[in-house]
Every structure is written in structure tokens, then in C-alpha cells.
N, C-alpha and C positions, 0 to 999 in steps of 0.2 A: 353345571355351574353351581357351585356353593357358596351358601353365606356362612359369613361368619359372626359368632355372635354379637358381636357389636353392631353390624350392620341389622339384625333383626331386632336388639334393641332400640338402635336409631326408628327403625320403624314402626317399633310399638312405641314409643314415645311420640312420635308424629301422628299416629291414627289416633290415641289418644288425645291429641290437644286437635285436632280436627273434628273428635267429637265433642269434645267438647264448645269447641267453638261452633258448630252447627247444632246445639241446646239438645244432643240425642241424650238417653241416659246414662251416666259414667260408669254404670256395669260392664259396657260392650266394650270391646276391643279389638284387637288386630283380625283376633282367633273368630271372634264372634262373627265377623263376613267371611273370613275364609269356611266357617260351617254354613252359612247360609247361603254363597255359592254353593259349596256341594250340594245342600240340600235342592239347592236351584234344579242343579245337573241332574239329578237324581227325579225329582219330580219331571223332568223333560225327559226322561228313558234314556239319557246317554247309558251305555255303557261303561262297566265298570273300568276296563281299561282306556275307555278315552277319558274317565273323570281322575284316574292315574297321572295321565301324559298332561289333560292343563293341571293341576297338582302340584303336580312331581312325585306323588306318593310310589314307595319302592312297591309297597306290597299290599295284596287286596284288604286283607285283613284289620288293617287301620280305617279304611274308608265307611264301616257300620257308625265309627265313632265320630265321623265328621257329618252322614248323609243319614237324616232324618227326614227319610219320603212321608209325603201326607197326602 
């Protein structure tokens, strides 16, 4: 299933005015929970390919730049 760019724009424009409307701070963004789910995942030992499949990431090699284990 793919999106298309307007359709992720609609949705960073909406994560956007939902943070803001919840007083978080206007740095974060769409991208900014889609890394701190990963980093979720990642601190819970899923593995790599099950943090692929909720994702959707094709390949391992992008997921260092999303999953920052602590």
C-alpha cells in the first residue's frame, strides 16, 4: 500500500496542528513519533525485521537512523 505525496503531506500538516494544539513543542513532527516508536521497538528487543513489517521499511539499513536504543 503507498502513499502518495500529498497524502503524507495532509498528514504532516495534521500531526502538526495536533501538536500544536496539545501545547507540545513545535520542533516535533510527524517524523519525530515515527522515531520514537522505533526507538520504542527497539528498546523492547523486537527484532529487526519485525520493526521493518510495522514500519514498512524495505531495508535494514535505514532503521540505525530511526532506532536510537537507550
Amino acid at each position: 500500500m503507498g502513499h502518495s505525496l500529498r497524502d503524507l503531506s495532509y498528514m504532516g500538516h495534521e500531526a502538526k496542528r495536533m501538536i500544536r494544539l496539545a501545547g507540545l513543542r513545535d520542533e516535533l513532527s510527524l517524523t519525530s513519533f515515527r522515531h520514537g516508536g522505533l526507538t520504542e521497538m527497539g528498546d523492547a528487543d523486537l527484532a529487526d525485521a519485525q520493526m521493518r513489517a510495522i514500519s514498512r521499511h524495505k531495508s535494514a539499513r535505514i532503521l540505525p537512523t530511526y532506532v536510537k536504543r537507550t
